[in-house]
N, C-alpha and C positions, 0 to 999 in steps of 0.2 A: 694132322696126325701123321703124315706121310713126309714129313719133312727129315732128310737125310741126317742131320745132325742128330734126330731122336735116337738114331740106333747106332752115334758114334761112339761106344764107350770108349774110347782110347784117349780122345782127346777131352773125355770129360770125370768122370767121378767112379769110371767104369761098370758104371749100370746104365739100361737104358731107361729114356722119357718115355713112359706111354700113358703119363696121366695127361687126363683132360682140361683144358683152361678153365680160371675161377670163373663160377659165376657172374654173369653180371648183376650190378647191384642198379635193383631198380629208384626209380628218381624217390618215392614213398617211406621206402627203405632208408638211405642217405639219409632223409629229412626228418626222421622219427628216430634214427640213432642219435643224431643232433640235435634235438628240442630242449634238453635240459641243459645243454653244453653250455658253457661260459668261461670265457677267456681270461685267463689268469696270467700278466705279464710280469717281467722278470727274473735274474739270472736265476733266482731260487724258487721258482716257481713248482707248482705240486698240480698233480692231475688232479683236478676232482672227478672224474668218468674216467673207468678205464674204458680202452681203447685205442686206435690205430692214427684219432686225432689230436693235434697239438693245440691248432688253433682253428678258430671258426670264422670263416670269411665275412665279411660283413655285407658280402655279394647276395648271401643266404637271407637277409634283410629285403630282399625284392620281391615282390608277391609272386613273381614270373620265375624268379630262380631255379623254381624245384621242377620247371616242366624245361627246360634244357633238357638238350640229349648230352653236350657236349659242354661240360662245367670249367675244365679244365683246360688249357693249351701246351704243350712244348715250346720253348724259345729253341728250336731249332740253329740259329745260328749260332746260340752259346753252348749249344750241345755240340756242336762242329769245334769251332773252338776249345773245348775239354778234350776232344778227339785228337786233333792236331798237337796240342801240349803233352798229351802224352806219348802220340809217337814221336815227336820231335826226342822229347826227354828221354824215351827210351831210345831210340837209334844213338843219341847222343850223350847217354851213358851222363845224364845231368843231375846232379845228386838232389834229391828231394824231389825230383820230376819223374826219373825212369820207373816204369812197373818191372823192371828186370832187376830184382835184387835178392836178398839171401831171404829175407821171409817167404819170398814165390817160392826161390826152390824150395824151403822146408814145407811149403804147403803141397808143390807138387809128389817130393816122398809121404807125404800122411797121405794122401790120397792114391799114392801106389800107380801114377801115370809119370812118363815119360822120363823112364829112369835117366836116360841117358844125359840128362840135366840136375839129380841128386847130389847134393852135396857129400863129395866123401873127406872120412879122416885120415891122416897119413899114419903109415905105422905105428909110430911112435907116440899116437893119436892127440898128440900134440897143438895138430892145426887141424883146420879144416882147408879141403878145394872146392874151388863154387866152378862150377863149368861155363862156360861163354856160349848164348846160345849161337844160334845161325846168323844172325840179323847186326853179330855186336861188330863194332869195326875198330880198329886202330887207330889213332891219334894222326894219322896220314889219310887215312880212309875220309876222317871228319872233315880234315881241311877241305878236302876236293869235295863233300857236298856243303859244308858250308861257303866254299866259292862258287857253286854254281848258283847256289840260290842270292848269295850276295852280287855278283855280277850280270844277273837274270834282266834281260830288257823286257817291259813289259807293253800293254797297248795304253793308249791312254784314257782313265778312269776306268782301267780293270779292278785295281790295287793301290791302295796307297806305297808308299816307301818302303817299300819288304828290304832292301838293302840295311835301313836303320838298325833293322829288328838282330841283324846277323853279326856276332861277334867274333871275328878269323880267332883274333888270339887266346880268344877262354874257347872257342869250338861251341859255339852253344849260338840257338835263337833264342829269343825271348821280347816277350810286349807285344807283341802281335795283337792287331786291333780283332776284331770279330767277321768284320768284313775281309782282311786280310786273311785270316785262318780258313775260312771260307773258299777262296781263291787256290791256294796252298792246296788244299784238299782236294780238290778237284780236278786240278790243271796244273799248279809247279809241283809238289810233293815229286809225282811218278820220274821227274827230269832227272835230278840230281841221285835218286835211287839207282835210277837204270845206267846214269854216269859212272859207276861204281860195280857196274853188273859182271865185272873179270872177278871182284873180288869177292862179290857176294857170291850166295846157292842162286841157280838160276828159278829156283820156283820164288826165292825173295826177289830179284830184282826185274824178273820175267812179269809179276803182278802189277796191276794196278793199284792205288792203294786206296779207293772204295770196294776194290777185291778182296783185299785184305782183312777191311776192318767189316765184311759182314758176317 
């Protein structure tokens, strides 16, 4: 409950958190919401139970299932991976990848934070301007981080072939295995960022970027 971000309202919906985490749902619970459940596949498929379930694991089939503490896992590395695609996308300003685009800012004005990123209209209210945040770089900026990460030597069986992944002439990565994004995240990401740190703000290129991204 003491966690600094609960009473950041600036950088969030400008109220503060001080509700309490959902209950836990105990294993009795789970398994009696479930008992009548039945799996209906297909694109046109219809709930028969409402609720918060789609489908019913067939894990719940084990007479042991319902005394797990822990039902469920994260694939952590594919969660890394969605991480890295999207700050790649966004630093690199990738269309269909970046989260810096015009729906952000109209959601930032509905929600009345960080104006300094609202989209205004010119007088003539003709057009709209979308602001560049901090982080965006120029088409020169791009090249020098995707040559550092294209020309990166690495050790061996750190990474597979991160140079394949790197295209100079479109400015973009892209394909990055799991294992590789992984890597990236942890250990190259911060290189090619801070190679660029004249041009960025220094709170951007000063971080780390598991800094960053908590």
């Amino acid at each position: 409950m003491d966690h600094p971000w609960r009473s950041n309202k600036r950088s969030f919906n400008r109220e503060n958190e001080f509700r309490p985490p959902l209950p836990f749902l105990e294993r009795t619970d789970l398994l009696n919401s479930l008992h009548d459940f039945e799996n209906v596949f297909g694109k046109k498929r219809k709930r028969l139970i409402d609720g918060p379930w789609k489908t019913k694991s067939i894990f719940f089939e084990l007479p042991y299932w319902q005394y797990n503490l822990l039902r469920h896992n994260l694939d952590i590395m594919h969660i890394e991976k969605n991480i890295v695609d999207s700050i790649l996308g966004t630093l690199l300003d990738i269309s269909g990848k970046t989260k810096d685009h015009e729906k952000y800012q109209y959601d930032l004005k509905d929600m009345g934070i960080r104006k300094n990123l609202h989209p205004k209209d010119t007088k003539d209210s003709k057009k709209t301007k979308f602001a560049k945040a901090c982080f965006s770089m120029t088409n020169g900026e791009k090249s020098i981080f995707c040559g550092v990460l294209k020309t990166a030597k690495l050790p061996d069986s750190s990474a597979s072939n991160i140079s394949r992944c790197v295209h100079l002439d479109e400015r973009k990565v892209s394909n990055c295995k799991t294992h590789d994004a992984h890597f990236m995240l942890h250990y190259l990401l911060p290189i090619p960022i801070k190679s660029i740190q004249f041009l960025l703000p220094s709170f951007v290129s000063k971080k780390d970027v598991p800094d960053l991204i908590k």
